[in-house]
C-alpha positions, 0 to 999 in steps of 0.5 A, spaced: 690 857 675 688 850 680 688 849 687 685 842 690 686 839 696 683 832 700 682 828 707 682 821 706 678 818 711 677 811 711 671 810 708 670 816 704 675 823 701 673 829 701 676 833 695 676 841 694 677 844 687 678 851 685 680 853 678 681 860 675 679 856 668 673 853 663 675 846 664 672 839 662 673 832 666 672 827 662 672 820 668 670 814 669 667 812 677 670 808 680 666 808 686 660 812 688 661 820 688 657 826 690 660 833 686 656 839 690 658 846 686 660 851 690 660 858 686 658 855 679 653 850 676 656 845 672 654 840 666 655 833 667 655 828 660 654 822 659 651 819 653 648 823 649 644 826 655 646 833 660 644 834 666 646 842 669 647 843 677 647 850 680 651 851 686 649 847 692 646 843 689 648 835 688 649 831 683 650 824 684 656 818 679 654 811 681 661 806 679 663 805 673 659 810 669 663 814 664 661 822 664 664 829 663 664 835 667 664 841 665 665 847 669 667 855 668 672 858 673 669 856 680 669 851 686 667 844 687 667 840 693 666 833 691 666 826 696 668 818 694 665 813 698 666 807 699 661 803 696 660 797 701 658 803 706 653 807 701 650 801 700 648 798 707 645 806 708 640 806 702 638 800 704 636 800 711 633 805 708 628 802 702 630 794 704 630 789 699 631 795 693 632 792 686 639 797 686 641 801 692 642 807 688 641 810 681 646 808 675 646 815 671 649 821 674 643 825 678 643 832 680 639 831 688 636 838 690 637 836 697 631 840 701 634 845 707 633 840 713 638 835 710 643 842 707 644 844 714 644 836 716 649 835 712 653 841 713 653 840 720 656 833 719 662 834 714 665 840 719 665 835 724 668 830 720 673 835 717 675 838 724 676 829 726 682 831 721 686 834 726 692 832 730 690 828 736 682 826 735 681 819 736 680 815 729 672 812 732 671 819 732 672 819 725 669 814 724 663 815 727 663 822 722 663 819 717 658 815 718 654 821 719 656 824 713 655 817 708 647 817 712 646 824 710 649 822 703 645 817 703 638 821 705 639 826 699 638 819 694 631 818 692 627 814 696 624 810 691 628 808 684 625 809 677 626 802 676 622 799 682 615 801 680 616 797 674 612 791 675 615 784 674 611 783 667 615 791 664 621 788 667 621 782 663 619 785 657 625 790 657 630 783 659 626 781 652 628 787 648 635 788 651 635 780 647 
């Protein structure tokens, strides 16, 4: 009742999953991730809080978070990136950001443009898999998938519009 398969690149895997089964994954990342549902919203938990993603949608789990993924029978597509290769794309994209991306799970509705865009990158990289294709072609591939993860991540934190002075007050609170 389970299938999955990957291609691990250098700085990311592609995994695809599908299960004829409800099933529950409890996980802690280890690195970034983005889980993209294919034919089945999914509910993510972490905490006491949820956060549901329709198919082709995103959701996005930062390393280290502790979440669980629950799904009735259905497809996913999900990706691991190396975070060093995330973080130097988010920040030339918001230089001198607080954190280079959310610390929660987050779902992303990515718009269109960037849904084709991304779309177009992962077939490139998927097809960098076969026999004989140079490994800099792969590489920039993943480049290109990595930046359009990238673009889908909020410009702009919740985090960083808190001043200086409500920053301080919630490292007191937290004390």
């Amino acid at each position: 009742g389970f299938e999955a398969a990957v291609l691990q690149g250098e700085r990311m895997w592609i995994g695809w999953g599908r299960t004829r089964l409800r099933q529950t994954i409890r996980a802690r990342a280890q690195r970034p991730m983005f889980h993209i549902p294919i034919d089945r919203q999914q509910q993510y938990s972490f905490g006491r809080q949820q956060i549901v993603v329709a198919p082709g949608a995103m959701v996005f789990v930062a390393p280290g978070t502790e979440t669980s993924r629950h799904s009735d029978a259905g497809s996913v597509l999900a990706m691991v990136l190396d975070g060093t290769a995330l973080t130097n794309e988010v920040q030339r994209r918001r230089p001198g950001a607080a954190d280079p991306w959310p610390q929660f799970p987050l779902a992303l509705e990515p718009r269109d443009h960037l849904r084709r865009a991304f779309g177009q990158a992962l077939a490139e990289l998927v097809r960098t898999f076969d026999p004989g294709v140079p490994a800099a072609q792969r590489a920039h591939c993943e480049s290109r998938v990595i930046a359009t993860l990238a673009d889908a991540l909020p410009s702009r934190l919740e985090g960083e519009v808190t001043g200086r002075l409500a920053a301080q007050r919630v490292a007191d609170l937290e004390a």
